[in-house]
C-alpha positions as a Python dict, from the first residue, in 0.01 Angstrom:
ca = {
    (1, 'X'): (0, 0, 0),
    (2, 'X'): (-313, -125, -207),
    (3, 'X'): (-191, -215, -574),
    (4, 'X'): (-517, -302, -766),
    (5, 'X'): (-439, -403, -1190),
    (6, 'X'): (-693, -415, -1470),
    (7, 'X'): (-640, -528, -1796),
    (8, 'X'): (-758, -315, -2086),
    (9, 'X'): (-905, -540, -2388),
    (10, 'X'): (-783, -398, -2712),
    (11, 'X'): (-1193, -398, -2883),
    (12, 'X'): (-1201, -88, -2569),
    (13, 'X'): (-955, 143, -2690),
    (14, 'X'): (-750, 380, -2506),
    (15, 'X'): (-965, 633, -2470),
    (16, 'X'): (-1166, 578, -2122),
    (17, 'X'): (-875, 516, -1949),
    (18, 'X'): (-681, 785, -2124),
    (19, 'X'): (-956, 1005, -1993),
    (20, 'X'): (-940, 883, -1610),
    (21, 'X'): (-539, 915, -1584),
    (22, 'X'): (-460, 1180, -1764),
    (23, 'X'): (-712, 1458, -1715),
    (24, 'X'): (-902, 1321, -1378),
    (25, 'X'): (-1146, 1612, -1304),
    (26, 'X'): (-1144, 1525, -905),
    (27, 'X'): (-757, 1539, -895),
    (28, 'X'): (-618, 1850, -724),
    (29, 'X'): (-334, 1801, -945),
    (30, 'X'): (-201, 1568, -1154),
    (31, 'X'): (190, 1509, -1323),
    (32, 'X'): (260, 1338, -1592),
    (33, 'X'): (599, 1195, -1509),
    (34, 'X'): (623, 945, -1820),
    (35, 'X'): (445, 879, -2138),
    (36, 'X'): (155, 1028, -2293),
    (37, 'X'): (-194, 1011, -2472),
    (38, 'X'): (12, 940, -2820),
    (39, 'X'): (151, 634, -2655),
    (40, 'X'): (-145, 478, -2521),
    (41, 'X'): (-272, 460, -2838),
    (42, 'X'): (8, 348, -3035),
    (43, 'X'): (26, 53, -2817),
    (44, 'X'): (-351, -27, -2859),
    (45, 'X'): (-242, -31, -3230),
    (46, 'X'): (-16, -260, -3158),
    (47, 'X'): (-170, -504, -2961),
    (48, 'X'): (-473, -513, -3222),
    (49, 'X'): (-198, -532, -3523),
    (50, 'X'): (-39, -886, -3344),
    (51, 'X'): (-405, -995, -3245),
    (52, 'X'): (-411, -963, -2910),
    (53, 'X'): (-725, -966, -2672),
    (54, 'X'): (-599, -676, -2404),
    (55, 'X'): (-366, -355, -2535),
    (56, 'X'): (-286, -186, -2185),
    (57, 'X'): (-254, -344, -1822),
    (58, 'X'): (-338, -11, -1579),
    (59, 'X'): (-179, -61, -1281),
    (60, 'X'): (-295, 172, -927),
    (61, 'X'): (-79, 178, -651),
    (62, 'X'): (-177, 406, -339),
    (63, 'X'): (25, 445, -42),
    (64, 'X'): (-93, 466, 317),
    (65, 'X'): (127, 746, 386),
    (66, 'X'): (218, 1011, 141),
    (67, 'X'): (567, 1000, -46),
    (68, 'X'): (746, 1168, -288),
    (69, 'X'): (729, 1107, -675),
    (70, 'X'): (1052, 944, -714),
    (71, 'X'): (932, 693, -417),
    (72, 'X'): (606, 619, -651),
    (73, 'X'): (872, 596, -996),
    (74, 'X'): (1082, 371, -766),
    (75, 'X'): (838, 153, -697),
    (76, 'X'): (707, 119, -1054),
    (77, 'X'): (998, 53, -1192),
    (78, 'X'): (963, -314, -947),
    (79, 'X'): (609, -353, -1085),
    (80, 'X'): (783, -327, -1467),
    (81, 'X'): (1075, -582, -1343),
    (82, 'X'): (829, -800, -1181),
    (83, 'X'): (612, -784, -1500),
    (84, 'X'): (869, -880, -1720),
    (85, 'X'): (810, -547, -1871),
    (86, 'X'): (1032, -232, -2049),
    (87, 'X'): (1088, 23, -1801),
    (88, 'X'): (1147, 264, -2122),
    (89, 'X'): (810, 156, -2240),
    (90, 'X'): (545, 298, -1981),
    (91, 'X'): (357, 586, -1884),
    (92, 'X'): (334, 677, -1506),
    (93, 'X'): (119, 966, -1371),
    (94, 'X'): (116, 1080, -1041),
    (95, 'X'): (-264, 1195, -889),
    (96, 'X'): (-312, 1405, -590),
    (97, 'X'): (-606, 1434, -400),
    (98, 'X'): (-673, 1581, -112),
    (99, 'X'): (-338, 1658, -8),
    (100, 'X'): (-267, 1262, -98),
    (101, 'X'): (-78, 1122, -385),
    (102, 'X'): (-109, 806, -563),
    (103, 'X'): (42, 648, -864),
    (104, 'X'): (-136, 505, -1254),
    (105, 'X'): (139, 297, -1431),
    (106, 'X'): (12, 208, -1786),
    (107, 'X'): (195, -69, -1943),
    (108, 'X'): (148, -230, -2310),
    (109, 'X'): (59, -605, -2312),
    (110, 'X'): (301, -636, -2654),
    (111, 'X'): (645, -625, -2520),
    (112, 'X'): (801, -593, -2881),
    (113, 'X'): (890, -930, -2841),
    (114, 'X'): (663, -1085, -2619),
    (115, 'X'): (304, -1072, -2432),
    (116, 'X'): (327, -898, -2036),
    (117, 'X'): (311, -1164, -1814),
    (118, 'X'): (19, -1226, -1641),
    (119, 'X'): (63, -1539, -1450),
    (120, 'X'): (-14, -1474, -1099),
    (121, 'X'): (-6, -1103, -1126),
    (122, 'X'): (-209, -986, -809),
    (123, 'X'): (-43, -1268, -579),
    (124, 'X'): (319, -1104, -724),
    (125, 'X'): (173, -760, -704),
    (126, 'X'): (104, -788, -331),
    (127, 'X'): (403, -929, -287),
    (128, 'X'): (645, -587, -393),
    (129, 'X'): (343, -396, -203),
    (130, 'X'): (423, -587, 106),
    (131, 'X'): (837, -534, 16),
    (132, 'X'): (790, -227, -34),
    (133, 'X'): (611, -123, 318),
    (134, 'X'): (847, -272, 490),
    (135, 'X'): (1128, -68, 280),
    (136, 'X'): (937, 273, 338),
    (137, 'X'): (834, 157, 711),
    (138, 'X'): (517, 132, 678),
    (139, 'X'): (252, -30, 846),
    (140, 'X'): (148, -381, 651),
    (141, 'X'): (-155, -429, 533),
    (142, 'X'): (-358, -765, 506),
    (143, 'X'): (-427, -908, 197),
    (144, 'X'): (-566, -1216, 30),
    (145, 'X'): (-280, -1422, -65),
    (146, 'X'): (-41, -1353, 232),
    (147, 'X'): (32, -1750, 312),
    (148, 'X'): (110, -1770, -105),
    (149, 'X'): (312, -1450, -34),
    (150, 'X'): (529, -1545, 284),
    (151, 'X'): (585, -1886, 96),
    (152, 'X'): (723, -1748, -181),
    (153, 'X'): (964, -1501, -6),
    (154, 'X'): (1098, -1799, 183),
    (155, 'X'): (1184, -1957, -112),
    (156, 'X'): (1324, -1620, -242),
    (157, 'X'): (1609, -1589, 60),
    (158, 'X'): (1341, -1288, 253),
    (159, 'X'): (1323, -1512, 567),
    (160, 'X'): (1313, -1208, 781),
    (161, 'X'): (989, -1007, 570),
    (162, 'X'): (835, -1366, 512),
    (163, 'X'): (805, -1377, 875),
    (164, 'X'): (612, -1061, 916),
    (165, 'X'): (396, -1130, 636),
    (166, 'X'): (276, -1484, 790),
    (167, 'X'): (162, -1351, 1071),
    (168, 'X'): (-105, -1087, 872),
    (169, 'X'): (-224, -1418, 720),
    (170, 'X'): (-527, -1549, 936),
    (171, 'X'): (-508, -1913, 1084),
    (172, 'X'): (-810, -2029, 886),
    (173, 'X'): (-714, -2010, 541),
    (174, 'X'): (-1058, -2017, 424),
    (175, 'X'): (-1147, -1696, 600),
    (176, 'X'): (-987, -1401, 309),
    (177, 'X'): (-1028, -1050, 297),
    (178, 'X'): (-1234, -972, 65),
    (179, 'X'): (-1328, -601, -181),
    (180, 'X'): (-1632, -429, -74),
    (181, 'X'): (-1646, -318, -452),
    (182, 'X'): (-1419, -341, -745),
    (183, 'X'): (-1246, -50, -887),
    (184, 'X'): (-1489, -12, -1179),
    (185, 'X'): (-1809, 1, -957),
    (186, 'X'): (-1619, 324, -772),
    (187, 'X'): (-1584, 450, -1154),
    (188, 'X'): (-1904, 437, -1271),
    (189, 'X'): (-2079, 570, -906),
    (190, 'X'): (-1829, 848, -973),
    (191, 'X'): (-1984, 950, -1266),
    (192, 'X'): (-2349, 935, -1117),
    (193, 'X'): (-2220, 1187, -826),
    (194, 'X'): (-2217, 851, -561),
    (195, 'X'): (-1968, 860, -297),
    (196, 'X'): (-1915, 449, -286),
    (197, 'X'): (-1651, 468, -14),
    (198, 'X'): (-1894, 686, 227),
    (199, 'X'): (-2231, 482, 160),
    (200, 'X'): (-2000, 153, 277),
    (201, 'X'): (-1903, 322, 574),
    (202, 'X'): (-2305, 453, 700),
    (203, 'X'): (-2372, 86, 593),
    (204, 'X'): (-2103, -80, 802),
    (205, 'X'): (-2271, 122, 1089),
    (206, 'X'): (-2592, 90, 1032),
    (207, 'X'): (-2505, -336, 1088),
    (208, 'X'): (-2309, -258, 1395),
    (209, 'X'): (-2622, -49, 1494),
    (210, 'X'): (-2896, -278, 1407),
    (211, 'X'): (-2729, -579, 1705),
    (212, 'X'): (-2742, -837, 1412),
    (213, 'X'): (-3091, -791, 1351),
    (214, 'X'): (-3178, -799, 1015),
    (215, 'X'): (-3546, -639, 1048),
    (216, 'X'): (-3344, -353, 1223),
    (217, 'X'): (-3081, -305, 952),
    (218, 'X'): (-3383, -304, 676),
    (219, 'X'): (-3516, 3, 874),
    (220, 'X'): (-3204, 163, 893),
    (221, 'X'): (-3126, 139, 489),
    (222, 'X'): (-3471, 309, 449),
    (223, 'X'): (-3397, 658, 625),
    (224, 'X'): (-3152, 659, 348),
    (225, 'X'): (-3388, 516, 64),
    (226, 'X'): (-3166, 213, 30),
    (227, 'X'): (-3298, -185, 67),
    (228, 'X'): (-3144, -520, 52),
    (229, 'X'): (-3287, -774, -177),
    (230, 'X'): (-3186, -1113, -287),
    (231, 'X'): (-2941, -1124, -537),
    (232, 'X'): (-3022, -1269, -938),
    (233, 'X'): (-2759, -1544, -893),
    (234, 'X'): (-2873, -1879, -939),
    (235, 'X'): (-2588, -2120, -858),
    (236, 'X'): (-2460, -2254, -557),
    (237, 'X'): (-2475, -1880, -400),
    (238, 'X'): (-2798, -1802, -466),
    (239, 'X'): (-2860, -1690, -101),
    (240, 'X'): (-2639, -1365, -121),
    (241, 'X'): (-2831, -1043, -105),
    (242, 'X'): (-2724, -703, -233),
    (243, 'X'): (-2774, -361, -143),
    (244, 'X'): (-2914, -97, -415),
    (245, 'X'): (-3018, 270, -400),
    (246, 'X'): (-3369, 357, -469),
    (247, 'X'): (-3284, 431, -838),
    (248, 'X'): (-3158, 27, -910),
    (249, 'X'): (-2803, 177, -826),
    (250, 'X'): (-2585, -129, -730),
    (251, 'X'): (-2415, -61, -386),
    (252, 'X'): (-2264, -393, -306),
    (253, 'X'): (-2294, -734, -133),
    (254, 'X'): (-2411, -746, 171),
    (255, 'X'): (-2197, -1019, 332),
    (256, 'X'): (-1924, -813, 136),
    (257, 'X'): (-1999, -477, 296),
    (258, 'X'): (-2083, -590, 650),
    (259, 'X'): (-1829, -884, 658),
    (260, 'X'): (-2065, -1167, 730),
    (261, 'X'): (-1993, -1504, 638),
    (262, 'X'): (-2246, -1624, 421),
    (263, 'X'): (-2324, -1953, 711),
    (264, 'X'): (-2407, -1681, 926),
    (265, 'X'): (-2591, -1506, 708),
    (266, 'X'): (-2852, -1772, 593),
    (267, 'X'): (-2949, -1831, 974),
    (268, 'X'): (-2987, -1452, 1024),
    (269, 'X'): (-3222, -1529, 720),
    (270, 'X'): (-3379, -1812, 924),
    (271, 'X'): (-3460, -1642, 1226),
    (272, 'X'): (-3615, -1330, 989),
    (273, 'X'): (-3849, -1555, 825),
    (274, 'X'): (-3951, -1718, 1154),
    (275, 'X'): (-3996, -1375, 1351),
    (276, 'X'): (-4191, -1269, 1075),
    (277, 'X'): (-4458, -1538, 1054),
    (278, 'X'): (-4486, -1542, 1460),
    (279, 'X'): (-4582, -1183, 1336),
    (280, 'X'): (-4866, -1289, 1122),
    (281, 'X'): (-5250, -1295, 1311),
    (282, 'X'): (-5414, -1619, 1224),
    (283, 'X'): (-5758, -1564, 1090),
    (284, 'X'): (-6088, -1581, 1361),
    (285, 'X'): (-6301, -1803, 1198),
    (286, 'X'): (-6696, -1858, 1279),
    (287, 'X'): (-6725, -2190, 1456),
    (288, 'X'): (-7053, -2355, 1278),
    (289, 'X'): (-7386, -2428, 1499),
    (290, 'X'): (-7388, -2749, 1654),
    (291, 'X'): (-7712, -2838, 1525),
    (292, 'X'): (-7816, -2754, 1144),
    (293, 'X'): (-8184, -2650, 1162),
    (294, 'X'): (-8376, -2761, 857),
    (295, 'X'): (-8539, -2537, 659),
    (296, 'X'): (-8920, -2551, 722),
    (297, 'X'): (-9137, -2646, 515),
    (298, 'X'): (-9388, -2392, 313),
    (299, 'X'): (-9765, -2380, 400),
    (300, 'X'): (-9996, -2134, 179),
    (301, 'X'): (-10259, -1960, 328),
    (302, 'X'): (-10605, -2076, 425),
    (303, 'X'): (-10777, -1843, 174),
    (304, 'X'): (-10510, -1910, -44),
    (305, 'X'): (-10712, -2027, -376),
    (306, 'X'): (-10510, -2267, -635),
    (307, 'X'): (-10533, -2196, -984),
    (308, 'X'): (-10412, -2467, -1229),
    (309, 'X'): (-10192, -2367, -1519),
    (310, 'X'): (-10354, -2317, -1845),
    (311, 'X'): (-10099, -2438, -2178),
    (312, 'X'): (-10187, -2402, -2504),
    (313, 'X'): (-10083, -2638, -2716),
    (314, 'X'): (-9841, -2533, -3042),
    (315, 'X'): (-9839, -2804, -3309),
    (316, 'X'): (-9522, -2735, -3541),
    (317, 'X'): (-9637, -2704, -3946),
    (318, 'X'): (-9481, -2951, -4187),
    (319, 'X'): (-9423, -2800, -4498),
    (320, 'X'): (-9293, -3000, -4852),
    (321, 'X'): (-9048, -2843, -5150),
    (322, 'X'): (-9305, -2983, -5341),
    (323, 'X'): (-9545, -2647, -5289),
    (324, 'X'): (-9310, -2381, -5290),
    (325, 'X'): (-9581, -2149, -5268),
    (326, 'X'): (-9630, -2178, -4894),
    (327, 'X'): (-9250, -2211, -4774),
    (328, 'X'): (-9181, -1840, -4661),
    (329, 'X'): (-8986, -1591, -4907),
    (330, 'X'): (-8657, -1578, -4796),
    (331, 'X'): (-8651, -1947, -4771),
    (332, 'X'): (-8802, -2015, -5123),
    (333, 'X'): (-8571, -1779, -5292),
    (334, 'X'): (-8284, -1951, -5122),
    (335, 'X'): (-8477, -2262, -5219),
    (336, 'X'): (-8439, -2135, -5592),
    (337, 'X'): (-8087, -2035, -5572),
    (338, 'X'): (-8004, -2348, -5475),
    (339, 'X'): (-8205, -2561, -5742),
    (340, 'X'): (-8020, -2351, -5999),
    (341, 'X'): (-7673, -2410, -5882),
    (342, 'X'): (-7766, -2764, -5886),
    (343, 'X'): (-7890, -2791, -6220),
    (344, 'X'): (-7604, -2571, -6370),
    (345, 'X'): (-7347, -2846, -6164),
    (346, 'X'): (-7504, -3166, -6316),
    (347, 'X'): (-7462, -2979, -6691),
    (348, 'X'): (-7138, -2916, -6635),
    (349, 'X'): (-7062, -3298, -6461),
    (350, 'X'): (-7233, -3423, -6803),
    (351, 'X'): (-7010, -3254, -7050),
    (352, 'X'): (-6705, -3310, -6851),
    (353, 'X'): (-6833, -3683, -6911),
    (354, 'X'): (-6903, -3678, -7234),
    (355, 'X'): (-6556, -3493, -7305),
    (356, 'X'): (-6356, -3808, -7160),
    (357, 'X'): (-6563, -4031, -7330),
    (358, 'X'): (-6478, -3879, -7660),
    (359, 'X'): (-6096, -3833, -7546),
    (360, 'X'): (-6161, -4186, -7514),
    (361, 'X'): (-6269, -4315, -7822),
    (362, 'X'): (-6012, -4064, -8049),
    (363, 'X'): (-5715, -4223, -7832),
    (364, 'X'): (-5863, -4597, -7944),
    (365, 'X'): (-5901, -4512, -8299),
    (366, 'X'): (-5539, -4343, -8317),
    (367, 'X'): (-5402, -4662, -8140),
    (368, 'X'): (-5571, -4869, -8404),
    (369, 'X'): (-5467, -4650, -8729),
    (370, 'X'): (-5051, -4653, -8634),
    (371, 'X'): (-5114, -5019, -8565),
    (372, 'X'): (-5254, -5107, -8924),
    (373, 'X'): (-5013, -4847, -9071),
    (374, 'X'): (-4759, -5030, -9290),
    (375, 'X'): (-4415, -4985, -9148),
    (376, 'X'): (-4094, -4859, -9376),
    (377, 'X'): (-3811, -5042, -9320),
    (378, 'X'): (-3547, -4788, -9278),
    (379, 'X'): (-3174, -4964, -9370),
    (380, 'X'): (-3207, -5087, -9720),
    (381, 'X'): (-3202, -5437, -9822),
    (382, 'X'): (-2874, -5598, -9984),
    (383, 'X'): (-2904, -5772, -10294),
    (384, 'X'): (-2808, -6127, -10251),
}
């Protein structure tokens, strides 16, 4: 069973996901087991009335094998006691498609009293999925956290289903399964009429096709207009390439979607760039003469007759401002201009003298009149 969560943030609203659970168009059918649109966005009121960041934690749970609808309440009702959450308080909805059902459980981050829990959610998640498999006899499947899992139901009293779970766990803990795509990359290529889930499939191929040749693979992804380019990550992955449609559409990873470690990966890269400058043809250059041949030298003629070069010689006209008369027009009426300016500059210089010398002499001869000016002794003398 594959039990993915997403947490709604309260600025969203209810809406989107309202839309998706309750009236899915792909659905063959869909039932409406608990809750309803009303709810969804009461709690959304809620959460943004006691300040809280997310409103509604949406929960999908989908079988491997088909069971009833009380199986998939069952089974929620675990998620809401895991959770820490009020069974009364949910709304569960029950999609099938193609003859398959699955389960949405929508659950309101305010608990009346207190905030969902969230601590470790999709280790504790996986951990009623794997419960519950083994309950319904199912097969297991692998997941990312099974050592954290089979640890945990040790120390739980589940010797028995820890067991079974530790051996789904690989050796090398490093090595984890990881998502092709998230859950909201299959939305929004659902809404752009992208089957996700097929493309990763012909891609899958395609690598198993190509005998780990990258060149190969690139020439596969074209007969379906796709290409793999480096991704726009600039940290410590910056190697990782991604595969995109030939509209920008974002397909996925492509150590993701072909499961190739990333050390493997960079010397596939290697041996790329290498094939593809053994490719290259080196330029044919000329190789130069051995010998230079100088250039020989030029001989006229016999009849050839040599004619010296006649100059005639310019001397340049000094003219004087004195005689206006012979400077040329437009440079004595400029000549003019410019006397005139002049003369009208020094008249105005003069006065503007003559005013400060006058401002002058008025401020010395008021100086000397206040000084000479008898002075009135303002408190009045006592007789003695």
């Amino acid at each position: 069973m594959i039990v993915q969560e997403t947490r709604i943030k309260t600025s969203s609203g209810h809406k989107a996901v309202s839309r998706h659970v309750l009236s899915g168009a792909k659905n063959e059918a869909i039932r409406v087991l608990l809750g309803s649109d009303y709810l969804l966005k009461d709690w959304m009121k809620e959460a943004r009335r006691e300040g809280i960041r997310y409103g509604l934690r949406h929960i999908a749970f989908n079988p491997a094998v088909s069971v009833t609808d009380e199986q998939l309440a069952s089974f929620a009702e675990r998620i809401c006691a895991e959770l820490s959450a009020d069974p009364d308080r949910m709304t569960l909805v029950i999609h099938q498609k193609d003859g398959h059902t699955h389960g949405h459980l929508l659950l309101p981050e305010w608990q009346e009293d207190h905030v969902l829990s969230s601590r470790f959610s999709w280790q504790r998640l996986e951990k009623i999925a794997r419960l519950e498999e083994i309950r319904l006899g199912h097969a297991l499947v692998a997941g990312r956290h099974d050592h954290a899992i089979a640890k945990a139901l040790r120390a739980e009293g589940h010797g028995d289903a820890a067991d079974r779970i530790a051996t789904l766990a690989p050796e090398d803990k490093s090595v984890r399964p990881v998502a092709a795509y998230t859950s909201q990359a299959r939305r929004i290529t659902e809404r752009q009429d992208f089957d996700l889930p097929t493309a990763r499939r012909e891609i899958l191929s395609f690598w198993q096709a190509s005998d780990n040749d990258l060149t190969a693979f690139r020439q596969l992804l074209a007969t379906k207009n796709w290409h793999m380019r480096s991704g726009d990550r600039t940290d410590g992955r910056r190697d990782t390439h991604i595969i995109e449609t030939q509209d920008g559409m974002l397909i996925g990873s492509f150590t993701q979607l072909t499961k190739v470690r990333m050390k493997e990966f960079r010397l596939l890269l290697e041996k790329e760039g290498s094939t593809a400058k053994n490719r290259r043809k080196p330029l044919k250059l000329s190789s130069p003469s051995k010998a230079a041949k100088a250039p020989e030298p030029y001989s006229p003629p016999e009849d050839a007759q040599i004619i010296p070069l006649k100059r005639t010689g310019h001397t340049p006209k000094i003219l004087s401002w004195a005689e206006p008369d012979r400077l040329p027009d437009g440079f004595r009426h400029y000549l003019e201009d410019w006397q005139k300016d002049f003369r009208a500059s020094q008249e105005v210089s003069i006065g503007r003298r003559a005013g400060r010398s006058f401002a002058a002499r008025y401020r010395h001869v008021k100086a000397q009149t206040e000084y000479s000016r008898p002075r009135i002794c303002s408190s009045p003398r006592t007789p003695e």
